[in-house]
Structure formats: structure tokens, C-alpha cells
N, C-alpha and C positions, 0 to 999 in steps of 0.2 A: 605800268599803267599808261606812259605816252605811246606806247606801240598799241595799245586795245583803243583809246582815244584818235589818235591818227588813223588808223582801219577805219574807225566809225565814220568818221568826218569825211574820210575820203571816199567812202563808198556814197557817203548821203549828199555831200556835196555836187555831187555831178548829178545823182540821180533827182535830186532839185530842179538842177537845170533843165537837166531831159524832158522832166515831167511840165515845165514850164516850157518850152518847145513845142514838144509831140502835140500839146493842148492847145498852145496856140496856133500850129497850123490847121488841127480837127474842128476846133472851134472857128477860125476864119475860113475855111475850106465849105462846115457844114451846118456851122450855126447861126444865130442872127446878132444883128447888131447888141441886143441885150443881153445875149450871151457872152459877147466879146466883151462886154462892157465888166460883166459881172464875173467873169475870167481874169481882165486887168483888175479888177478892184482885191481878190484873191488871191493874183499874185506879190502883190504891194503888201497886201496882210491877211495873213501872214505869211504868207511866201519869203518876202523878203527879209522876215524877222527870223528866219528858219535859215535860208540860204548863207547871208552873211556870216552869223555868228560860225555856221559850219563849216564855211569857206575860211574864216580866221582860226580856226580851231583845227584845221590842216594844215594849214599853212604854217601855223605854227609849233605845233607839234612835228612834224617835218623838220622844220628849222633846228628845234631841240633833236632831235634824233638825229641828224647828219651831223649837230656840231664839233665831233670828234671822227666826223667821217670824210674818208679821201678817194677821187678816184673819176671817172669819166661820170658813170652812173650819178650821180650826185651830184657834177657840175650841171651835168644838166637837167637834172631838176631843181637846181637852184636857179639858173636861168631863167627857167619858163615860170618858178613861182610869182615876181614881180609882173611878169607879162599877164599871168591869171589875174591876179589882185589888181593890178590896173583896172583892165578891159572890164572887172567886175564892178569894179568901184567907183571908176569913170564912164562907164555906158551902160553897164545892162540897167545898171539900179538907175539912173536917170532915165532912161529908158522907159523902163517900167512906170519910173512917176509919173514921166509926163503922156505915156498912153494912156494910164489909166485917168488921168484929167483930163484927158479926150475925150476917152469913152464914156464917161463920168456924163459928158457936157453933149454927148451925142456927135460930136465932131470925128468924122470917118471922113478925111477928106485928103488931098495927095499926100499930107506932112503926115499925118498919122501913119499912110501906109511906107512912107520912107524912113520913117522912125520906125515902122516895125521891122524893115528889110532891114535895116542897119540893126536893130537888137537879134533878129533871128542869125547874123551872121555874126554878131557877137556870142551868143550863145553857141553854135557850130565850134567857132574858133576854141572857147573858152572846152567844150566839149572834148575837143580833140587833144587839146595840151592837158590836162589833166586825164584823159587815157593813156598819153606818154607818161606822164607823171606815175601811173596807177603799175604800165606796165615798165616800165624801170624799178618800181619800188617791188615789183616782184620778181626783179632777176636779181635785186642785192637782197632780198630774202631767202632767192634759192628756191622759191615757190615756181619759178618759169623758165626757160630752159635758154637760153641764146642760141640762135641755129647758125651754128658755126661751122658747120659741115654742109658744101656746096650741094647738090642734087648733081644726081649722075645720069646720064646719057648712056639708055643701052640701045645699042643697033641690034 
């Protein structure tokens, strides 16, 4: 059951992200202020009542699943879990509350867009260390392959 729960979590966790992303650049790119508005307000709730629980429900089931486990693979996805959970916990979700009290308030002004660069690049960041996470967790399952055999040069 923790390896069916950990899949879950980790597939849906990122793809949270993503979907909170891709939207907020579609949305700032080609929608209006009210859209933006009503996009932060979506991602706060539920979005964020969806994300975290997902994100702690990886993270931890992970935990439990490596505890008897040794090895490169594993150190570093033990590394980057505290750096996930951080940048999660510490930025995206303030992040998000306090855009969405902007957009709330109509306030689209320099601090909003440098709290959105700085969430959109939290989100990137948090994106990429959980695709490591995702694809290391499928070369100690044997599901993906390490390319251990150089490419060859023919003349």
C-alpha cells in the first residue's frame, strides 16, 4: 500500500504544480486582470488544500519506503526531499496567499509581478527536483534504464 500511495502522490504532486504554472503563465500571458484574479483565488482553494496534503503524502511515504534502503539512488532523493518541502512551504504557498490577496484587492502592480517571478521560479525549481526524484525512483524500481554505455563514433 505505501508504494501504490507514494505513485499516487508523486505523480499528482507535480502535476499540481504544473497545472498551477502552465495556468498561470496562460492566464497572465492571455487573460485579464479578473482572470488572474480568479486563477489565484483557485489556486489557494483548493489548489493548495490538494497540493500540500499530496506533497506530504510523498514525501512521506518515500521516507517510509527508503527506510531500510542504502545506496546513491536514495541519498539523493533524500537530499532534494527537504529542499522540495522547503521551497514548498516557505514560498510557493506564501506565494500564492499573498497573490491571491492582490488579485483579490485588484492590486497588479510591480510587487505582485515580482512575487509572481519569484513563485513561477519556485515552481520550475520545485518541478525539476521532483522529476529527479520521479526519475531515480524509477531506476531503483528497475522501471528505467541508466545509460551506462557511452555512444559510439562511427567514421
Amino acid at each position: 500500500m505505501p508504494k501504490l500511495a507514494h505513485m499516487i502522490a508523486g505523480l499528482l504532486a507535480p502535476l499540481c504544480i504544473a497545472t498551477f504554472f502552465i495556468a498561470t503563465i496562460l492566464t497572465e500571458l492571455f487573460g485579464s486582470h479578473a482572470a488572474v484574479a480568479q486563477l489565484k483565488s483557485l489556486i489557494v482553494t483548493p489548489g493548495l488544500w490538494i497540493m500540500v496534503p499530496l506533497m506530504a503524502a510523498a514525501g512521506g511515504s518515500g521516507m517510509f519506503l527508503a527506510k531500510s534502503r542504502k545506496g546513491r539512488l536514495v541519498d539523493s532523493k533524500r537530499k532534494r526531499m527537504p529542499l522540495i518541502a522547503a521551497n514548498g512551504l516557505l514560498v510557493l504557498v506564501p506565494c500564492a496567499i499573498m497573490l491571491n490577496r492582490w488579485a483579490s484587492d485588484g492590486t497588479f502592480d510591480a510587487a505582485f509581478y515580482v512575487v509572481q517571478a519569484i513563485e513561477l521560479i519556485a515552481g520550475a525549481t520545485n518541478l525539476t527536483l521532483m522529476s529527479l526524484n520521479a526519475r531515480d525512483g524509477l531506476r531503483m524500481a528497475g522501471r528505467l534504464r541508466t545509460s551506462s554505455t557511452p555512444a559510439t563514433k562511427t567514421h
